[in-house]
Residue frames as qw, qx, qy, qz and C-alpha x, y, z in Angstrom:
[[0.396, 0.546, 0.644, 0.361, 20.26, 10.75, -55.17],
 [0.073, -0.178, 0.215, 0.958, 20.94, 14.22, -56.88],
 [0.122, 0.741, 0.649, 0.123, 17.53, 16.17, -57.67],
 [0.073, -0.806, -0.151, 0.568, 16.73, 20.25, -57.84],
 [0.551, 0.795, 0.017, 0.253, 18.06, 22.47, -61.14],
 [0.762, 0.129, -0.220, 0.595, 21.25, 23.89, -61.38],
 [0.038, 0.620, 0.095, 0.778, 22.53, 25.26, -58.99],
 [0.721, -0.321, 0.099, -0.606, 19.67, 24.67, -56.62],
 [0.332, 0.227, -0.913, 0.072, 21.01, 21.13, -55.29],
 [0.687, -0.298, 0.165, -0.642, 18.92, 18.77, -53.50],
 [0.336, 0.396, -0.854, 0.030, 19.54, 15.21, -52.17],
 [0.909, -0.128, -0.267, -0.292, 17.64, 11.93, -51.11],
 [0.170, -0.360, 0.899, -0.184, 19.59, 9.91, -48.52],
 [0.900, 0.087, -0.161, -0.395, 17.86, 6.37, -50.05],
 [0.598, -0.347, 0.722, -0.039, 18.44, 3.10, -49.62],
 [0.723, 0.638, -0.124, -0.234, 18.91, 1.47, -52.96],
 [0.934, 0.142, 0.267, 0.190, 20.37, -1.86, -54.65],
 [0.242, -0.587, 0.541, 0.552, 24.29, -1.45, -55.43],
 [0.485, -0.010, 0.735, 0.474, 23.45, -2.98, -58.89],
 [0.148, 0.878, 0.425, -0.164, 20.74, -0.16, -59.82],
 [0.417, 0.599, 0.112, 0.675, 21.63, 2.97, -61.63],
 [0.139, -0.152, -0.419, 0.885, 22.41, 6.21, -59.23],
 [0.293, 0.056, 0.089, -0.950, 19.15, 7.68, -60.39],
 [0.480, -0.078, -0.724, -0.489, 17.11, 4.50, -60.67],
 [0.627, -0.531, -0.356, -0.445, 14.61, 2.65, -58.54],
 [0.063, 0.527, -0.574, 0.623, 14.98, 2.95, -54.87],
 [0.432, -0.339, -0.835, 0.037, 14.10, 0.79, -52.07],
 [0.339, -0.798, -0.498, 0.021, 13.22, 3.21, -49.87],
 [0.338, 0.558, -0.270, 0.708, 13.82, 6.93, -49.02],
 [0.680, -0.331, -0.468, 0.457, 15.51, 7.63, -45.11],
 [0.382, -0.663, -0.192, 0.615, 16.39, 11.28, -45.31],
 [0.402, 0.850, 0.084, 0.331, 17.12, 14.53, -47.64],
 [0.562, -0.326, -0.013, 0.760, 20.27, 16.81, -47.57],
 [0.271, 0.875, 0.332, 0.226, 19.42, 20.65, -48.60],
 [0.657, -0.201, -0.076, 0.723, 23.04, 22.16, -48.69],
 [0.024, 0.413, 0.161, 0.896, 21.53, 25.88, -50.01],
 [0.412, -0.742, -0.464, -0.256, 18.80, 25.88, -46.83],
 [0.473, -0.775, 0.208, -0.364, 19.29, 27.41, -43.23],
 [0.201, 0.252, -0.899, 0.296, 22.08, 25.09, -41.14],
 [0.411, -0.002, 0.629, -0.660, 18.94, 23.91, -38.97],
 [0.798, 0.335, 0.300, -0.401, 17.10, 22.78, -41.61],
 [0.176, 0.600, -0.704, -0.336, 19.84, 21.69, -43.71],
 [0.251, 0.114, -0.960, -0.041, 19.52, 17.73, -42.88],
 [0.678, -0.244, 0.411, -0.558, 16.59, 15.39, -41.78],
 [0.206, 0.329, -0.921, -0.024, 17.42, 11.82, -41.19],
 [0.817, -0.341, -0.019, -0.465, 14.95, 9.25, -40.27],
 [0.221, -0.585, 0.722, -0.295, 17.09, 7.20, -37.60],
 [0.694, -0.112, 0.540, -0.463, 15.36, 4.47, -36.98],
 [0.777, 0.574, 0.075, -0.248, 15.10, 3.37, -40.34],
 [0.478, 0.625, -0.611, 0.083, 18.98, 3.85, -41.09],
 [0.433, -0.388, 0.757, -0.299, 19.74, 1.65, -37.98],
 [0.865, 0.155, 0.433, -0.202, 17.42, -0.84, -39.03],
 [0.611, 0.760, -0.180, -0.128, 18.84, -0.50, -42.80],
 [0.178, 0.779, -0.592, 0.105, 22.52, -1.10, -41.43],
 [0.511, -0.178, 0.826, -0.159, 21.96, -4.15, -39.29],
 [0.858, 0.124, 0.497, -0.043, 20.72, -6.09, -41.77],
 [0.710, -0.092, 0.521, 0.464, 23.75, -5.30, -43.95],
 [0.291, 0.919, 0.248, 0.100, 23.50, -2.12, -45.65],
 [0.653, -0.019, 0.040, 0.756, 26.76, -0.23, -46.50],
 [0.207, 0.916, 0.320, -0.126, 26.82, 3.93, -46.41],
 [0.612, 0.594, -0.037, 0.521, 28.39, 5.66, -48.99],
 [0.485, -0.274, -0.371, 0.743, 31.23, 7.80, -47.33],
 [0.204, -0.380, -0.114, -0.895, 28.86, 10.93, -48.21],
 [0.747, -0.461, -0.267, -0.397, 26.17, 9.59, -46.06],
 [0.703, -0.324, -0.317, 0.549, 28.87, 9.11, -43.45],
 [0.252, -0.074, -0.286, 0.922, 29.84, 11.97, -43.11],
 [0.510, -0.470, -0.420, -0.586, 25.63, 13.15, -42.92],
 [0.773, -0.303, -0.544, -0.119, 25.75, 10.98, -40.11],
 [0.633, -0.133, -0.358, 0.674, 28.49, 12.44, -38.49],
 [0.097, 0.301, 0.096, 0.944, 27.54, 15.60, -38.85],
 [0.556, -0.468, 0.051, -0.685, 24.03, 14.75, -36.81],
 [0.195, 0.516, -0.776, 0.306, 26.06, 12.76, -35.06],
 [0.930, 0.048, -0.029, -0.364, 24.32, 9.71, -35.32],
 [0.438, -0.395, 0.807, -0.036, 26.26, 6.42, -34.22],
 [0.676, 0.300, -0.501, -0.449, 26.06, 3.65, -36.54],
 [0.910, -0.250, 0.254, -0.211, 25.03, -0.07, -34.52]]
């Protein structure tokens, strides 16, 4: 989910009904992506949560793959 002004990007890693709008209600946010911060502070992912999220049958977009890869996080 796209947030911040222009420019200034900012991103929600959510979990959220494929029949919802891209900027509508979310079941729950998992993580943020700040692609203008420090490289250290760039991504924070709550793990636990996306595991749980995927085993019962959650799909990530191939942005949020490659997130995942990047904090090379394994997907169950």
């Amino acid at each position: 989910m796209r947030q911040g002004s222009k420019k200034r990007p900012y991103y929600r890693v959510v979990v959220q009904d494929s029949r919802k709008p891209r900027d509508g209600t979310t079941i729950e946010e998992v993580g943020y992506y700040h692609p203008i911060d420090a490289e250290e502070k760039q991504i924070s992912l709550n793990t636990d949560r996306i595991n749980y999220w995927v085993g019962v049958g959650a799909q990530p977009s191939n942005t949020v793959k490659k997130l995942l890869n990047k904090e090379k996080l394994s997907l169950n």
